[in-house]
Each structure stands twice: as structure tokens, then as C-alpha cells.
N, C-alpha and C positions, 0 to 999 in steps of 0.2 A: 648944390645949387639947383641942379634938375629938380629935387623935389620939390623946392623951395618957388621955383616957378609953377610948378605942375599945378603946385597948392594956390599960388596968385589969379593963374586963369582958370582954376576951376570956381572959386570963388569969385571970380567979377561972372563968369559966365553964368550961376547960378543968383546972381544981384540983378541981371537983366529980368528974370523971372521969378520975381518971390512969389507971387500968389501958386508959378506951379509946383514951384520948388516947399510951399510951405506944405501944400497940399499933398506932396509925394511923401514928404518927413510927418506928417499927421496919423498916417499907418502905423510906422515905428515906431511914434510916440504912444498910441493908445496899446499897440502890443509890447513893448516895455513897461510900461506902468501897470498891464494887466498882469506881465508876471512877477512884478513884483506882490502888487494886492493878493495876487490869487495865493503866493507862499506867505505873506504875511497872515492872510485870513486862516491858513490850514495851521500854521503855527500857532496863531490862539485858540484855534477849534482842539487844535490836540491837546494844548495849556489846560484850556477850561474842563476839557474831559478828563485827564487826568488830576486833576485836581479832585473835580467829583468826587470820582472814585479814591483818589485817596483818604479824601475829606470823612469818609465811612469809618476810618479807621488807618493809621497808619500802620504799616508792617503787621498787618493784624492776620492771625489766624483763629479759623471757627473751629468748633467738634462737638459732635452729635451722636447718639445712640444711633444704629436704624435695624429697625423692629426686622428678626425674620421669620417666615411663615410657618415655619415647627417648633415655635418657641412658645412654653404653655407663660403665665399671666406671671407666676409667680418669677421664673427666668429673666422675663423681660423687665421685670422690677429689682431686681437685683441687677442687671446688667444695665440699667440706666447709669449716666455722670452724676457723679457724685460730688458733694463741697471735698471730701476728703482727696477724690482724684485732683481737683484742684489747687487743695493743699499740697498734694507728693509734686503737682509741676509745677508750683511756685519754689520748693525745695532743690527738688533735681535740676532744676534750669534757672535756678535763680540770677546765674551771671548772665546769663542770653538771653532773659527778656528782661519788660519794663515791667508787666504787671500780667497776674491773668485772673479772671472774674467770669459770670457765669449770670445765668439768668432761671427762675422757676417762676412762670405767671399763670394765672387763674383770672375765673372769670367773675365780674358780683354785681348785682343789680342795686342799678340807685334811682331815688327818685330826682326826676331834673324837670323844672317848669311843668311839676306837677306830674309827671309821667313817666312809669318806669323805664329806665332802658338798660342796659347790660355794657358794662365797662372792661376794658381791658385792666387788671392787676400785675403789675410785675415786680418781682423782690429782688434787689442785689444788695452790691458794699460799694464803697467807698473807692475801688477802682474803676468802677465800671463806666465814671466819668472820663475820664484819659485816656483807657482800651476804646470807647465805642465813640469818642471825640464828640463829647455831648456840651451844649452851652449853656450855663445858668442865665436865667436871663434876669430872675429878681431871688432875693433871699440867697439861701446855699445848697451846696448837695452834702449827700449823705456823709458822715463820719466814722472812723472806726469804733469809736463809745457808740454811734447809734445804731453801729451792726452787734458788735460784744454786748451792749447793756439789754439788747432786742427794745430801743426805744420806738416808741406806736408816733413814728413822725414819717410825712409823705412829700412827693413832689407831684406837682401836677405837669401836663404838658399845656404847652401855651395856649392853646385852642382851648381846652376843656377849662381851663382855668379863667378865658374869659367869659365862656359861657356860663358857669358857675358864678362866677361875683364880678362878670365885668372887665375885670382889670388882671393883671397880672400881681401888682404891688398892692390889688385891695386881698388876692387869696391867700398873701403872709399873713399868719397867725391864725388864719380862720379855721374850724374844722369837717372834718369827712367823715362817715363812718363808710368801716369796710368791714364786712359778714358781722356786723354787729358791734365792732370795737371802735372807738371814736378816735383818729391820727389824727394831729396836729399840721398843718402846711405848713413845712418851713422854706421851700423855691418853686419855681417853678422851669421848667428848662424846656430844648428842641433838639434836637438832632443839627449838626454845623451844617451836612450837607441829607438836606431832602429826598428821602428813598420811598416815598408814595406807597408806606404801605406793604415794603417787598421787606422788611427787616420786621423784629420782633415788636416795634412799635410803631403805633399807628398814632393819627391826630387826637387824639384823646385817649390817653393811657396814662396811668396813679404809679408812683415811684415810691416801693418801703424798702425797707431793709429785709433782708432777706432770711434771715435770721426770723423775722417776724412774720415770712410767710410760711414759713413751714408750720405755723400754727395753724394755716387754713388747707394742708394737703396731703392728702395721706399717704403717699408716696413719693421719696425724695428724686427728683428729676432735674436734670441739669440741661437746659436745651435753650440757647448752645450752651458750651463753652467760647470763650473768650481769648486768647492770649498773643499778646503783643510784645514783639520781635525788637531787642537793641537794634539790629546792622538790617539793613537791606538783604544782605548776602546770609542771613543766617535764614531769612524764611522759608526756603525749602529744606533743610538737613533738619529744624523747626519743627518744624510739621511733621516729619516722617517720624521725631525722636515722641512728640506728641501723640502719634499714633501708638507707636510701640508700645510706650507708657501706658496708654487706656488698658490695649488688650491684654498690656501683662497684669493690670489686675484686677482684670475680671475673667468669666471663665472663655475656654478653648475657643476658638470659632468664633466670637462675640465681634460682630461689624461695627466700625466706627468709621462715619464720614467726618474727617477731618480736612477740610480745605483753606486754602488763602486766597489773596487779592492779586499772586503774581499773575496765574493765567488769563484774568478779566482784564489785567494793565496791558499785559503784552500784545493782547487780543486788540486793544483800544490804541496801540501802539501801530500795531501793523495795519489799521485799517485807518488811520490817519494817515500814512507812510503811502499805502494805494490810491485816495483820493490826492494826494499833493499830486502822486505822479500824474495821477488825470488829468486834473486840474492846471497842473504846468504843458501837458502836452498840449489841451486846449488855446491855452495861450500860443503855445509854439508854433502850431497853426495859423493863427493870429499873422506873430511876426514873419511866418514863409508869405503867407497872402500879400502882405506889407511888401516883402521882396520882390515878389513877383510884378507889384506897383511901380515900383523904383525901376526896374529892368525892363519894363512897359515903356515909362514914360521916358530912360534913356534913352530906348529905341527909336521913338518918335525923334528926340533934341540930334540921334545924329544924324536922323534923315533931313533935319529940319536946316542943320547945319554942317551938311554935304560941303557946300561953296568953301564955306570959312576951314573944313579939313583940307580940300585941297590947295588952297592956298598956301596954310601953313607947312605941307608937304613941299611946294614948288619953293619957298624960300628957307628950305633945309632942315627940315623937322623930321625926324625917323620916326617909324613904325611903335618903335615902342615908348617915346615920348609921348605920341598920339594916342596911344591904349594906356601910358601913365595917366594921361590928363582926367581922361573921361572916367577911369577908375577910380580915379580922387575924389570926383564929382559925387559920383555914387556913393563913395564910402562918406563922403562928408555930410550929404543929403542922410544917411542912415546911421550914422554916430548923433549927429543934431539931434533928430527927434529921438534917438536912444538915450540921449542927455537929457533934453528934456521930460520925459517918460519916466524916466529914476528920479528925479526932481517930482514928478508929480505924484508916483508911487509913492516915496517917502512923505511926500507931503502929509496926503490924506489921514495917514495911524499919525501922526506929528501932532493933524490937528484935533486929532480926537481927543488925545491923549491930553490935549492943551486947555483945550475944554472942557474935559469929563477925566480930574485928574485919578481918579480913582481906579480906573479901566487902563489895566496893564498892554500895551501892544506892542510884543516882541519885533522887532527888524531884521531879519538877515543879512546879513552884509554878504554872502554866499552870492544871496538872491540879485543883488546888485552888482556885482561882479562878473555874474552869469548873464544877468539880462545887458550889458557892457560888451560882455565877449559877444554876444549873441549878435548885435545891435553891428558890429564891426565886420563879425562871418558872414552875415546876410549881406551889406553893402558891399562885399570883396566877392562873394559866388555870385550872388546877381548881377553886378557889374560886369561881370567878364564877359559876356556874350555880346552888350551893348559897345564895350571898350573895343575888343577883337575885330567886331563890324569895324567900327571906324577905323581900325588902323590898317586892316587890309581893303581901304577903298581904292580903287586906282587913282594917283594925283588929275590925269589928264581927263579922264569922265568926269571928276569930281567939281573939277574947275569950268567944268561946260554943265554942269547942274542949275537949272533954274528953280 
């Protein structure tokens, strides 16, 4: 029943005063609502950046020759990757991956609105769509008849194929020549996720079979390799059995950089992880400024209502009903606008999302939970100094307070 009052007249006492009462809870509310935004926003900033990067390739591992400086012309040509290295790791690890594929590109000049310019060439197979998470956008990708038969058919990338004939669906069927030989269009594709240029292809690059570029290179080069990983948990033991593999057959001492996508996730991982915490404490700042409002302006309501505490003392009200009331007060003014606050935070990703159905916006229910607890600790710490005043006022000063 004590509480039950405590809660009655802290409530009619803050009904006397909404405008300051709204005004004190308006703190809580913008620092509430900021932390929920600020964990919602870092939660999709981490979404969209991990996605990127997976988008490159999922579970994917690279491997690469790399040249070293005592090694004469003839050595380094032999110790390049080979289609055959890539044959033994589609054999030896055929249960632990999905596919592995490989790239040899060269360079060849074409004439374009009449003017030569120098094009990117690059040759694969028929994996190299699923490992490198490539999108057809018209026509198809390569086959394994069009790597085995070494059929003269190409993909273009989307850029270069409007520039060429316009359209993407007008460059099916039409033809290219490449160092002389005349391929057939049969798609044209992109990359899922936009790598600007840092990956083997760039805005305008020709897609053959690769089979049929070794017609134009006089030494067989594998750069990279390619190989994509079943399990998540298998990409490092992966990688390390990939390495092995290269250097066991080729000769002694022969380097290969073989790397994955784990270190760049985790990397991307933890610096998502450092800016939430920023970012939350930013907010939490917020909400102590906010407390410190609240325990301001209780300060003033008990100076301001001296009279009405001592009264209530002289008709039999203790100490700690007095520090109950004004405590409620506070906590009630700092759950409000914390309620309100989680209400508005959820709102905002609610309405995005309602409107722009396409745009995923994660919610933490963490983050609501926390900005709740928080919103209750602030009005129960700050409160106590302003409660404590009131209840150790003397009754008989108090009662002679003008």
C-alpha cells in the first residue's frame, strides 16, 4: 500500500506540472532513442559490410605464385600455377570444397568508336561463376563443352558491352575479335559485389574459356587460383592443405601466397564492434546529461515544496516515505521518457523499412532492454540526492518556509 501511494502522489504531483515535467523527461527520451538508433545503425553498417565482402566470394580462398629474386626466367615459369595444380585440388579436397577455378588474362587491342584502346582479356571455366559470385545479367556463362571443345565464345562485362552495341541484350550474338580470332557473345555479366578495380577485373573486361586462351600465351600462368570452401570452419586447415599442395609440386623453396577472406571479416568484425562501443558510450553521455536534468530540477521542486514536506512530516509521514515519494517521482519522470524513447527508436528502422521494403533493418532487442535498464538506473542514482534532501529537512523549519 506504501507503494501504491508513493506512486498516487508522485503522480498528481508531477500532473501539476507537465510542461516541466515533460521537459525534464524530453532528455531521456532523445538519449534513449539515440541509443537505440546509434546500435541499430552500427548493426546494419556491420550487415552491409559484411555482406560486401562476402559478396566477393563466399568461403573463398586465393593462391598465387610470388616471384623471388634469385630465381632465373626459366624457374619462375615452371613454378607458376598450373590448370594441373588445380586439377590435384579439385581431386585431393574434393569433399571440402565446392569448386576451385583459376584465371590467365592477357591484354589486346580493339578498335572502339574508331579508336584503338587496349582491353583487358581473361580466360576461365565454367566454375569460375559460383567461386568468384559473378551475375549474368543477359544470355549465359561459360560451359564445360565450351572449355573441353575450346569453343571461340566470350562474355562481356556490362560497361564494355554497352559501349560496344549499346545494350546489353543487343551484344548477344554479336561478334569480337580477340588477337585475331573472331568469338561469339554469348552474356554478358558483373561482379554481385563492386570491388573498383582491386580484383582481376575491372569495368571493361572479355570473358573466354580458358582453354582458349592458352592459345594466345606462351607460358601457362595461373593468377590466382581460386577455391571455394563447403563449411566456414574448414577455411583455415583449407588454405594451409592448399598451400602444402602447391609447394609439394613444385620445386623446394618455391613461395606461394595463398590467402582467404577470414582475416578481412574478422578485421571488419572488430572494427564494427569498436565503433558500437563509441557510439553507445556517446549516447550514454547523452543519457547521464539527461540525469543530471532530472536531479536538477528535483532539486529545485523540493526547495520549491519545502512547505508541503513539512506538513506532511507534522501529520505523520516518516523519513523514508518522504525519500520514497520523491524517488518515484524521479524514477517515473525517467522510465516515461525512456518509454517513450524505445517507442521512437524502434519507430524510425520500422518506418524505413515500411517504406523502402527492400532495405533490411536489424533491431536488437538487447539494445532495448539496455536502454530500459538504463532509463530506470539514471532515475533511481539521480534521484537519491534530491529524495535524501527532502527527507532529512527538519518538519519545524520546514513548516515556517515561505
Amino acid at each position: 500500500m506504501q507503494y501504491r501511494e508513493a506512486f498516487s502522489f508522485s503522480f498528481q504531483a508531477l500532473s501539476q506540472n507537465p510542461v516541466r515535467s515533460l521537459l525534464t523527461g524530453l532528455g531521456m527520451m532523445i538519449g534513449t532513442a539515440s541509443v537505440i538508433l546509434v546500435v541499430t545503425i552500427s548493426l546494419t553498417s556491420q550487415s552491409y559490410i559484411l555482406e560486401q565482402i562476402e559478396g566477393v566470394g563466399s568461403n573463398m580462398i586465393f593462391a598465387s605464385f610470388e616471384v623471388g629474386s634469385q630465381q632465373s626466367s626459366a624457374e619462375v615459369n615452371a613454378d607458376f600455377v598450373k590448370m594441373a595444380d588445380i586439377q590435384a585440388v579439385r581431386e585431393q579436397l574434393g569433399s571440402r570444397i565446392v569448386a576451385a577455378t583459376g584465371i590467365e588474362s592477357n591484354i589486346d587491342s580493339m578498335f572502339i568508336n574508331g579508336r584503338e584502346e587496349r582491353l583487358l582479356v581473361i580466360g576461365s571455366d565454367e566454375h569460375y561463376k559460383p567461386v568468384r559470385n559473378l551475375v549474368v545479367l543477359s544470355g549465359r556463362f561459360l560451359d564445360s563443352s565450351d572449355v573441353s571443345l575450346r569453343q571461340k565464345v566470350a562474355l562481356l562485362t556490362e560497361k564494355l558491352a554497352k559501349r560496344l552495341y549499346g545494350s546489353q541484350s543487343a551484344a548477344i550474338g554479336q561478334f569480337i575479335k580477340i588477337h585475331g580470332l573472331q568469338f561469339t557473345i554469348i552474356g554478358t555479366f558483373k561482379e554481385k559485389v563492386e570491388s573498383f578495380g582491386q580484383s582481376e577485373l575491372n569495368a571493361e573486361t572479355v570473358l573466354i574459356p580458358i582453354t582458349v586462351m592458352q592459345y594466345f600465351i606462351r607460358v601457362e600462368r595461373i593468377d590466382p587460383m581460386y577455391v571455394q570452401v563447403r563449411s566456414p570452419q574448414d577455411v583455415e586447415p583449407v588454405t594451409l592443405q592448399v598451400k602444402q599442395l602447391l609447394e609439394s609440386r613444385h620445386r623446394a623453396g618455391t613461395n606461394y601466397k595463398v590467402e582467404n577472406l577470414t582475416g578481412i571479416l574478422n578485421a571488419a568484425k572488430d572494427i564494427s564492434k569498436i565503433l558500437s562501443m563509441v557510439l553507445v558510450l556517446v549516447s550514454a553521455i547523452a543519457l547521464i546529461i539527461s540525469g543530471i536534468g532530472i536531479m536538477n530540477i528535483m532539486l529545485v521542486t523540493v526547495t520549491e515544496r519545502t512547505r508541503e514536506i513539512g506538513v506532511r512530516m507534522a501529520v505523520g509521514a516518516s523519513r523514508r516515505e518522504i525519500m520514497l515519494q520523491f524517488l518515484t517521482e524521479a524514477i517515473l519522470i525517467s522510465l516515461t521518457g525512456g518509454c517513450v524513447g524505445i517507442a521512437a527508436g524502434v519507430a524510425v528502422p520500422l518506418s524505413v523499412q515500411f517504406f523502402v521494403p527492400s532495405i533490411h533493418i536489424p533491431i536488437s532487442l538487447w539494445s532495448i532492454g539496455i536502454a530500459f535498464a538504463v532509463s530506470s538506473l539514471v532515475g533511481l542514482i539521480f534521484g537519491m540526492l534530491p529524495a535524501s534532501r527532502a527527507s532529512k529537512l527538519n518538519p519545524t523549519e520546514a513548516l515556517r518556509y515561505e
